[in-house]
ZAMARGU-4260 file (C-alpha; in steps of 0.2 Angstrom, whole numbers, plus 5000, padded with zeros to 4 digits):
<rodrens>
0) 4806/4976/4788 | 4820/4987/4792 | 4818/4998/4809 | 4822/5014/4803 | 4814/5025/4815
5) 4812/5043/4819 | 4812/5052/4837 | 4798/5064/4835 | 4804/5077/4849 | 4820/5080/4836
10) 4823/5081/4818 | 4836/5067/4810 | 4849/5069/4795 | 4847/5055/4784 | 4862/5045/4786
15) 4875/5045/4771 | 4873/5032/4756 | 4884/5018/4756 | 4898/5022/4743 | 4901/5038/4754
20) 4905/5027/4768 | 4925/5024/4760 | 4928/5043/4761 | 4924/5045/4779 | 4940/5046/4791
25) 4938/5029/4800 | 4939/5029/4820 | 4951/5024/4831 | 4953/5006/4836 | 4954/5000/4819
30) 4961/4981/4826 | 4949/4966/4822 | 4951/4949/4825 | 4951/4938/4812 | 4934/4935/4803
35) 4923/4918/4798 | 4912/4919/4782 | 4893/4922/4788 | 4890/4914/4773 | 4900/4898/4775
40) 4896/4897/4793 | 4912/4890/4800 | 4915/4880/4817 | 4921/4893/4829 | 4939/4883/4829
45) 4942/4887/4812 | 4937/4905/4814 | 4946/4909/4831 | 4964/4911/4828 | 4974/4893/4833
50) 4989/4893/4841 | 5004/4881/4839 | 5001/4866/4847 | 5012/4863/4863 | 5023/4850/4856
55) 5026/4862/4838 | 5045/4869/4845 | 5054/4875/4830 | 5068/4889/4839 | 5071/4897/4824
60) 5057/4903/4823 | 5055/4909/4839 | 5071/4917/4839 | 5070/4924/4823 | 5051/4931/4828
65) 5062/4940/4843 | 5076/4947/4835 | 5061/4957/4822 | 5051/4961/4838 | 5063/4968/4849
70) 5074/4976/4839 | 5065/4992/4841 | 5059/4990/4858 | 5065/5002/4870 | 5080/4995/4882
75) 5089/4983/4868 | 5105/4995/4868 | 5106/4992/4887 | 5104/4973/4886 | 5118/4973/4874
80) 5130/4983/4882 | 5128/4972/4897 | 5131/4957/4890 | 5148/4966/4880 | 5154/4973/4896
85) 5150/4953/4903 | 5160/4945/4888 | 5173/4956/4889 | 5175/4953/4907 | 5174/4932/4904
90) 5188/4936/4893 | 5198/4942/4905 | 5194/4927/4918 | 5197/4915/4902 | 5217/4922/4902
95) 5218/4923/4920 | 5214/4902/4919 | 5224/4899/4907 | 5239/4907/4918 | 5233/4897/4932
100) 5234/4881/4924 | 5253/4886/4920 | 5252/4890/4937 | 5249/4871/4939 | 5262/4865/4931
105) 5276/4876/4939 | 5270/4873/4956 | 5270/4854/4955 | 5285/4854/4946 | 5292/4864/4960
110) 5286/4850/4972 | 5292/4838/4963 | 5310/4845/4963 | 5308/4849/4982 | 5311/4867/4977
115) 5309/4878/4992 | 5310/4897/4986 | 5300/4891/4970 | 5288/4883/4978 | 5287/4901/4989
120) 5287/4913/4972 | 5274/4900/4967 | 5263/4904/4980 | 5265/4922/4981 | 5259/4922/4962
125) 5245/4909/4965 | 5237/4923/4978 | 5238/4936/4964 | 5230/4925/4951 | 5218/4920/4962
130) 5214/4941/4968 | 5212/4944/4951 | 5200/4931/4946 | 5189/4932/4960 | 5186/4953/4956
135) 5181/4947/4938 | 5172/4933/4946 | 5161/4945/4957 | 5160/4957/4941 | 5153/4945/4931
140) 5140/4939/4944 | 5137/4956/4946 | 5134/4959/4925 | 5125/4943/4923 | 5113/4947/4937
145) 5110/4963/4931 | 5107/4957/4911 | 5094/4945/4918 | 5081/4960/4925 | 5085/4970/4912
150) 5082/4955/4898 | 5064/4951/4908 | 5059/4971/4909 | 5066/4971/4889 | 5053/4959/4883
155) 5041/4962/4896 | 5040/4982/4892 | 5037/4977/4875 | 5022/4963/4880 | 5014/4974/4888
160) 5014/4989/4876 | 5008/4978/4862 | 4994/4967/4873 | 4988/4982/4879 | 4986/4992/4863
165) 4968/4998/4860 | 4955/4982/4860 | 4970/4970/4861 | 4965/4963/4878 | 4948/4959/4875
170) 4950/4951/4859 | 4964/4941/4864 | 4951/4928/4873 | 4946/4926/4855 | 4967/4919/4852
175) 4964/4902/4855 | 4978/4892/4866 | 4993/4904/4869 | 4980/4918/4873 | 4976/4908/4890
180) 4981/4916/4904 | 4993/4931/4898 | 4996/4938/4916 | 5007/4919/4917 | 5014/4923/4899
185) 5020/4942/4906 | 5025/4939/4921 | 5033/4921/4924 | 5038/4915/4908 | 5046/4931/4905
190) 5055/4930/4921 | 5063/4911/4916 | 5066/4918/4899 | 5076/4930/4905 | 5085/4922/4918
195) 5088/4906/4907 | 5094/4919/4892 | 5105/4926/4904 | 5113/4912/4913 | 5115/4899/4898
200) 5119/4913/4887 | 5133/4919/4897 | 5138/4900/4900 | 5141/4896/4881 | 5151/4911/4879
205) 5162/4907/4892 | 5163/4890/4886 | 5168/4895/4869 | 5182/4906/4874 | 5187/4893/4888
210) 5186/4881/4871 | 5199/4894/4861 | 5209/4894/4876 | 5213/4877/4881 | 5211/4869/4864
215) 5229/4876/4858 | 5237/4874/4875 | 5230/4853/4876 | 5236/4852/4856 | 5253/4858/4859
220) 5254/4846/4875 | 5247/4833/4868 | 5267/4833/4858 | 5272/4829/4874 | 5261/4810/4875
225) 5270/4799/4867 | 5267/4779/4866 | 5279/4767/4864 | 5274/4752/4853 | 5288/4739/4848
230) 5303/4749/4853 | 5295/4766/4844 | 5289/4784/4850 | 5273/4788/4843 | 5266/4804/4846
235) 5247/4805/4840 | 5244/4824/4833 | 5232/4831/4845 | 5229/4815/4855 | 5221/4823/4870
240) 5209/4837/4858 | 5203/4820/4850 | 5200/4812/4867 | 5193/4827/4876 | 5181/4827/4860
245) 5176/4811/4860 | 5172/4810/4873 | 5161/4826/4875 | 5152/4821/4859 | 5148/4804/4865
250) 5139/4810/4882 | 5130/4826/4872 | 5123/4814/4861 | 5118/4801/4875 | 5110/4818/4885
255) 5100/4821/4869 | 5094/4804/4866 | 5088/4803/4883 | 5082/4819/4889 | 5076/4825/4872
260) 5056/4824/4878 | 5059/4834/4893 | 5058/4848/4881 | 5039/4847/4878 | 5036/4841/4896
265) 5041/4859/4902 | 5032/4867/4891 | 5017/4857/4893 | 5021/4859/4913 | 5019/4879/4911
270) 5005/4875/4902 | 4997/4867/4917 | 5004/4878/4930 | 4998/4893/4924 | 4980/4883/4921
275) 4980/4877/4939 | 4985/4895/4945 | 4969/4902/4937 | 4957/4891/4947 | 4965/4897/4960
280) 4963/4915/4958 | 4946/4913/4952 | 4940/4903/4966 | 4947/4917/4978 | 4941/4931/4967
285) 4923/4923/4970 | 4923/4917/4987 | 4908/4924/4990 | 4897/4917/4977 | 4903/4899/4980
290) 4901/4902/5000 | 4883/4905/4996 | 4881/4889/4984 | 4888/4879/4996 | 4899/4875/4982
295) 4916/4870/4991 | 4916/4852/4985 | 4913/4857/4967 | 4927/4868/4967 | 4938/4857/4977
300) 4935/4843/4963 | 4939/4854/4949 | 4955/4859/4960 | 4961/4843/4962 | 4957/4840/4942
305) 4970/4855/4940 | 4982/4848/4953 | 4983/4833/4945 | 4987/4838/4928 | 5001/4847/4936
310) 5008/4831/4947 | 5007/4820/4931 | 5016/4832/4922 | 5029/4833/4934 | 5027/4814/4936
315) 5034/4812/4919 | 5047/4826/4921 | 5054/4816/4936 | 5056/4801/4927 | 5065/4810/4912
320) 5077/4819/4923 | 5081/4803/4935 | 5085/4795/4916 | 5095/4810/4911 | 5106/4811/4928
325) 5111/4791/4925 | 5120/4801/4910 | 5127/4818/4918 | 5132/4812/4933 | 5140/4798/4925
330) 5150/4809/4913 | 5152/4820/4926 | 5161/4806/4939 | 5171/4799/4924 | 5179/4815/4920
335) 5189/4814/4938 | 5198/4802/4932 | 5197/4803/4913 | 5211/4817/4909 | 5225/4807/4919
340) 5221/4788/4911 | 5224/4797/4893 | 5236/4807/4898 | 5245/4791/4911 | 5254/4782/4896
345) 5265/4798/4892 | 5268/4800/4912 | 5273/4782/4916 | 5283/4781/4901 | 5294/4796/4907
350) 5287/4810/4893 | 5279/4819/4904 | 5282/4827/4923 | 5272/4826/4938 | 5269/4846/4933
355) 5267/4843/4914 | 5255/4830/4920 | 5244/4838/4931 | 5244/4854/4914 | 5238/4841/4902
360) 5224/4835/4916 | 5219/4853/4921 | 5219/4857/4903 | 5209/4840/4895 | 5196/4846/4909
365) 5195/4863/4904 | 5191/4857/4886 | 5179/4844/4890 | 5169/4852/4900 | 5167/4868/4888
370) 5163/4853/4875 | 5149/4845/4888 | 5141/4862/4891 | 5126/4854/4882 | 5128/4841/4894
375) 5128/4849/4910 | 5114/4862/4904 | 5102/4850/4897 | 5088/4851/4906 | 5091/4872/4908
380) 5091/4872/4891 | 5075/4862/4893 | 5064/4876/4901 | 5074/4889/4891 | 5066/4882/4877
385) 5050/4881/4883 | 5049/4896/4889 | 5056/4903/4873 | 5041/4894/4866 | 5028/4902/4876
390) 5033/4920/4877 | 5035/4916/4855 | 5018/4911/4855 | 5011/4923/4865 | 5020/4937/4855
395) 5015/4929/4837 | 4995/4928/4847 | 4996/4946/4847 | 5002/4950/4830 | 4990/4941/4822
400) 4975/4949/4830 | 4972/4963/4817 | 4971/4949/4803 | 4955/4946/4796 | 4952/4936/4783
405) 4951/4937/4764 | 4932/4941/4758 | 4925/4939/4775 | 4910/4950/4779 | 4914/4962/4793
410) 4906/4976/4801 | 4912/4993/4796 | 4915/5007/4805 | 4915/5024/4801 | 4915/5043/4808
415) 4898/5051/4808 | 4904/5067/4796 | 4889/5075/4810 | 4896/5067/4826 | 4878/5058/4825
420) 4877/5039/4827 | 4871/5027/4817 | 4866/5010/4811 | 4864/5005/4792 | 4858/4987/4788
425) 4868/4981/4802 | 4869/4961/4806 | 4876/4953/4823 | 4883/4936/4821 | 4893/4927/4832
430) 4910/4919/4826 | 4901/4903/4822 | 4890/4910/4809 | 4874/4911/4823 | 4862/4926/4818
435) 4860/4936/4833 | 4854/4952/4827 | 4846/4951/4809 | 4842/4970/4805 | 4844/4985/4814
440) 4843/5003/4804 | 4844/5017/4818 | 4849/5035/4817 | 4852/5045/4834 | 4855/5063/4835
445) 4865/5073/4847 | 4853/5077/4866 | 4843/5061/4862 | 4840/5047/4874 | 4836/5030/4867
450) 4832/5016/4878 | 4834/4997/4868 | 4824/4983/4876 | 4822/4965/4872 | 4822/4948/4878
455) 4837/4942/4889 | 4850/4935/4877 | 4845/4945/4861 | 4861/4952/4860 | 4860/4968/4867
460) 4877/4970/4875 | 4884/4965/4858 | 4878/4978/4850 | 4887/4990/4863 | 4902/4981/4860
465) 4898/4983/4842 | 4899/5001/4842 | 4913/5002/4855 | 4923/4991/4840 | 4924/4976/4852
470) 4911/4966/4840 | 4916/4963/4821 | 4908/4949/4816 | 4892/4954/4807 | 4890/4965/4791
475) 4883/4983/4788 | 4889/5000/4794 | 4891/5008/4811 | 4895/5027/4810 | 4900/5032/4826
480) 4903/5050/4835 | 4922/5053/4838 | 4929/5039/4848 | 4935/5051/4862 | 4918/5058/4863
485) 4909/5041/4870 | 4910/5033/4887 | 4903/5017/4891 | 4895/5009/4908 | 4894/4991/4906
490) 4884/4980/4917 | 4897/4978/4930 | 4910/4993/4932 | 4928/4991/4932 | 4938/4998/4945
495) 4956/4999/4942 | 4970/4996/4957 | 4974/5008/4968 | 4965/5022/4977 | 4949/5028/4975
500) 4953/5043/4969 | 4961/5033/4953 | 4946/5023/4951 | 4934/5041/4951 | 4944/5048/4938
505) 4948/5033/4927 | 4956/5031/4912 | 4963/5049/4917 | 4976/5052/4929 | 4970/5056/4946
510) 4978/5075/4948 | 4966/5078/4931 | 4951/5083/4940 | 4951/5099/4953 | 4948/5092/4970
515) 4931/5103/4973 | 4924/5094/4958 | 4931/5078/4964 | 4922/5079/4980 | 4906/5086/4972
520) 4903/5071/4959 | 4904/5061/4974 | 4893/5068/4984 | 4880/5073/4970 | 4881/5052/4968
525) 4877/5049/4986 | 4893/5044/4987 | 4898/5057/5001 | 4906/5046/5013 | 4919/5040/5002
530) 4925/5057/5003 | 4940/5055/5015 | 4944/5038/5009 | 4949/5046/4992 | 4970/5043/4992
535) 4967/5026/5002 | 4972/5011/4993 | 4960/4996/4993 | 4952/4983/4981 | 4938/4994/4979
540) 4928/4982/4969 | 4928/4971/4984 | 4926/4987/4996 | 4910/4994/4989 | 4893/4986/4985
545) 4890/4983/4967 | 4875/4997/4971 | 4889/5008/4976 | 4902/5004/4960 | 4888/5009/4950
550) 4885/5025/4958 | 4904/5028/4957 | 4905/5024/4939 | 4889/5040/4938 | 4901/5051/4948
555) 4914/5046/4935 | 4902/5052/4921 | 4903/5069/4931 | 4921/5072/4930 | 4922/5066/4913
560) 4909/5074/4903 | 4906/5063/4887 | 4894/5068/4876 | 4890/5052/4871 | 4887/5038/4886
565) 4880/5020/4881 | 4875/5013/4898 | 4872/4994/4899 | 4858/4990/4912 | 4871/5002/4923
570) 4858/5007/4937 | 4853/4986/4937 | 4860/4985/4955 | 4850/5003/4961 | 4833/5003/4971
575) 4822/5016/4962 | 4825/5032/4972 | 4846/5032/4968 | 4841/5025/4950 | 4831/5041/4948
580) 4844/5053/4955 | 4860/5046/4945 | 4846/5047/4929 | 4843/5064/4934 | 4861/5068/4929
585) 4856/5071/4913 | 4841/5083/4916 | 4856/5093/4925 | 4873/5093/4924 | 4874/5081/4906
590) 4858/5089/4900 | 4869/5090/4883 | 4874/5072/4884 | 4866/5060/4874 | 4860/5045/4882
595) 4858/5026/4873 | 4854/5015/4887 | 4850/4995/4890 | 4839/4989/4901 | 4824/4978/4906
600) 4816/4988/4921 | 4801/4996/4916 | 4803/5011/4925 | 4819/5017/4914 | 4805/5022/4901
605) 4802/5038/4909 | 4820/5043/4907 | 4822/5043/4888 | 4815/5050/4873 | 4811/5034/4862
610) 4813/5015/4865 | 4819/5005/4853 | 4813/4984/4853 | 4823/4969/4848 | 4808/4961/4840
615) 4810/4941/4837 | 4812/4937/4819 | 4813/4921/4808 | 4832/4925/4805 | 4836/4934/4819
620) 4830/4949/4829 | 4826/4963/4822 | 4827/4983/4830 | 4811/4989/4832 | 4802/5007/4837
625) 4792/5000/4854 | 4773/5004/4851 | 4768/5016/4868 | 4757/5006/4879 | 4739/5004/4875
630) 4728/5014/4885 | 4715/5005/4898 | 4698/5000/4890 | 4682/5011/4896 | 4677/5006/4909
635) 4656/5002/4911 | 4645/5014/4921 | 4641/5000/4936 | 4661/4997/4937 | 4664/5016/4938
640) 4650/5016/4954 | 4658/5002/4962 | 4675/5010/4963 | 4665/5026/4971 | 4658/5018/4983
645) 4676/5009/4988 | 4683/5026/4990 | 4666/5034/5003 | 4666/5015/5012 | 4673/5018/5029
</rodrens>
């Protein structure tokens, strides 16, 4: 039986039919998450959206899912012409090397010869070469430095506007994996992005141009390396370009052989940092609730859990990198002495001076080490990619919120063409399939005040978050006043950072309110020696007792005015006397606000028009009009004398 039921102190309209439903404008908020099939009844894994697991890495994806996000993000220009003015200035120190490495050549030649006034001019120019290339050195820090903070505010300007696009942070506990922890996601792994992008992404353009550089200068020298065999000059074409790239190739593909598993191990030690960084912050958020349960040793185990993950983690990262420095450092000692046993034969066979010697040396270096770049950056190309990995995932969390799935039933919502509110065969379900609430037909008109009662767990609160557009799953029709016209008190309020003035007149700014009616809502709330604390800045939800964050969020209501306010067991936390005078509210000041309240005290009864009852059903509970109480049965004439003589008996 459907609970369509009527306040008898005001008339009702009868709510629209069903097919008029698609030619209402639709509210706000249209975002759901994605959707199971009541009727299939999936596991909640298969309806909750899945992220990728920690070991999927695919970069092209994740680059590619950047380049489409952040295109139009605000602040791209800014990066870009940073790193233009950088590689324009890496250009510059790229020539200036290249005229030092002549430098080189002349100088040692000079020495060689015993040449006094060249080896002078020699260093006279070595000091402007090196004045030169130590302002673009400077300048280039200067750029790099400044591309990595405007990299991480880039792409963290842009998480936060899309995580905190209406709904989005609520049902992104519903993202699975990569919607863990997004304070880690926004604020540290945007941070290694952007310093990772910066530095290895100046790194390799420096290498390349250092590559185009040197690569012609070591060709053309390499005509000088000449081998004799049998009474014959051979000149090999190139000889030192093929050495230096051999032996690049061979240590890149010996740093990828062994570090190649580093790659997951950072990503899965973000993973756990961020886990083990929660617990912390939980425990510390509820200190208070653990000193009372004596529950140190409980939390210290599930600490130490956490802590362990993290050190076996790291465990395995130390082992991979102490394998992977037995190949940089190796490659990295070899190359000391590498250019000059190449380029030796040449040198001790006459071909070559001391000066052309230490030129082919200075050059072979210059090209192998812009070939090993891979080498020598491995492991930060590691966490680069891992971090790449998480912000991708995080990012792709996000978009895939609004999806819902083909043919899934799904509450709909709609504008009330009167501003009334109301329920239409409307079905709860949780995202497994679980009926929570089988029926509910309800219409409420403007100035009423509806109380809704019912067991603990019957899913009250969801049918709140239901109307708010929190709570998809289901079927039916909610039509709902204009969204802007609602306010919500849920059973533990929220006070935002900062001072208390900013919490009072929350979500507005703090200057929206005159300060006369500032200070009046607070006092009207009991709330009167807040008054000079107003601009202090505190954590207010630790300040205040949860008695008096209720009576805040009421002085709240008084600044704002909604003309709709659903209040989840709001006044739970009040002694009867303050839940009275925050309930007289609305026989004053929101006498015009309509009132649809959740509780379980008996005494809220008195304070509204009607009570509706979730009643329990076979398939779910169903909304019910709550019968008034039954009156006393009559009483006999022999009780009725015994009471009067209580009353005369001294």
């Amino acid at each position: 039986m459907k609970a369509d039921v009527a306040s008898p102190a005001a008339p009702q309209a009868v709510p629209p039919p069903l097919e008029a439903i698609a030619k209402l404008p639709q509210p706000a908020h249209p975002l759901l998450p994605t959707m199971p099939d009541a009727g299939a009844r999936p596991s909640l894994a298969n309806a909750l959206i899945k992220a990728a697991p920690v070991h999927d890495f695919n970069l092209a994806r994740d680059l590619s899912l950047f380049a489409r996000v952040l295109r139009q993000a605000e602040g791209g220009r800014r990066v870009v012409a940073i790193f233009i003015a950088s590689t324009v200035i890496t250009i510059a120190n790229v020539f200036g090397q290249v005229q030092l490495n002549d430098w080189n050549g002349r100088f040692f030649d000079a020495v060689g010869r015993k040449d006094l006034s060249g080896f002078l001019h020699d260093l006279w120019t070595f000091a402007i070469i090196v004045v030169i290339l130590l302002a673009l050195t400077v300048a280039n820090t200067f750029l790099q430095e400044r591309l990595k903070f405007r990299l991480r505010e880039w792409i963290t300007r842009h998480l936060l506007a899309e995580w905190l696009k209406p709904l989005r942070v609520y049902q992104l506990g519903f993202a699975g994996e990569y919607g863990y922890n997004p304070d880690q996601r926004i604020q540290e792994d945007t941070r290694l992005l952007g310093d990772y992008t910066a530095d290895l992404g100046c790194g390799i353009v420096y290498s390349l141009l250092q590559l185009i550089a040197f690569v012609g200068m070591l060709w053309t020298l390499s005509a000088q390396v000449t081998f004799q065999v049998a009474g014959y000059d051979i000149a090999i074409p190139g000889y030192m370009v093929w050495c230096a790239l051999a032996y690049a190739l061979t240590g890149s593909a010996l740093t990828w052989i062994v570090g190649r598993p580093l790659i997951v191990l950072n990503g899965e030690r973000y993973a756990r940092e961020a886990e083990f960084r929660f617990a912390l912050v939980r425990v510390n958020e509820s200190g208070e609730s653990i000193a009372l349960h004596g529950g140190e040793t409980d939390e210290r185990r599930h600490l130490e859990a956490a802590l362990a993950a993290v050190v076996d983690t790291m465990r395995r990262i130390s082992s991979s990198l102490a394998h992977l420095t037995w190949i940089t450092s190796g490659i990295g000692w070899l190359s000391l002495v590498v250019p000059i046993l190449v380029a030796a034969p040449a040198y001790f066979g006459g071909s070559l001076t001391l000066g052309g010697l230490i030129m082919v040396a200075g050059a072979f270096t210059q090209v192998q080490l812009a070939l090993r770049w891979f080498v020598d950056n491995f492991s930060r190309l590691a966490d680069w990619r891992a971090a790449v990995h998480r912000v991708a995932r995080f990012r792709e969390a996000l978009d895939n919120l609004p999806a819902v799935e083909q043919g899934a039933e799904e509450i709909k919502r709609a504008l009330h063409p009167e501003g009334h509110l109301a329920f239409e065969a409307v079905r709860i379900l949780l995202p497994d399939g679980h009926i929570v609430i089988d029926d509910a037909t309800v219409h409420i008109t403007p100035g009423e005040r509806v109380l809704i009662v019912g067991d603990t767990g019957r899913g009250k609160s969801t049918l709140f978050r239901a109307v708010a557009g929190l709570w998809p799953w289901g079927s039916g029709i909610i039509l709902t006043p204009p969204l802007e016209s609602m306010a919500f008190l849920p059973q533990r309020p929220y006070l935002p950072l900062g001072t208390l003035r900013n919490a009072l007149s929350y979500p507005s700014p703090v200057d929206a309110f005159p300060e006369a009616n500032v200070r009046q809502a607070l006092a009207r709330c009991d709330l009167g020696v807040l008054v000079p604390k107003l601009d202090t800045i505190e954590r207010w939800d630790k300040e205040l007792s949860l008695g008096e964050q209720e009576r805040l969020a009421f002085a709240r209501l008084l600044l704002h005015k909604p003309a709709w306010v659903f209040l989840d067991e709001a006044t739970a936390a009040l002694d009867e006397d303050s839940q009275h005078r925050v309930m007289a509210l609305f026989d004053d000041e929101l006498k015009q606000t309509t009132v649809l309240s959740i509780g379980h005290r008996p005494d809220l009864a008195v304070y509204h028009t009607r009570t509706l009852q979730l009643v329990h059903g076979h398939d779910g509970d169903r909304l019910k009009l709550k019968p008034p109480p039954a009156p006393p049965p009559p009483r006999r004439w022999l009780q009725r004398l015994d009471d009067w003589l209580l009353t005369i008996r001294p």
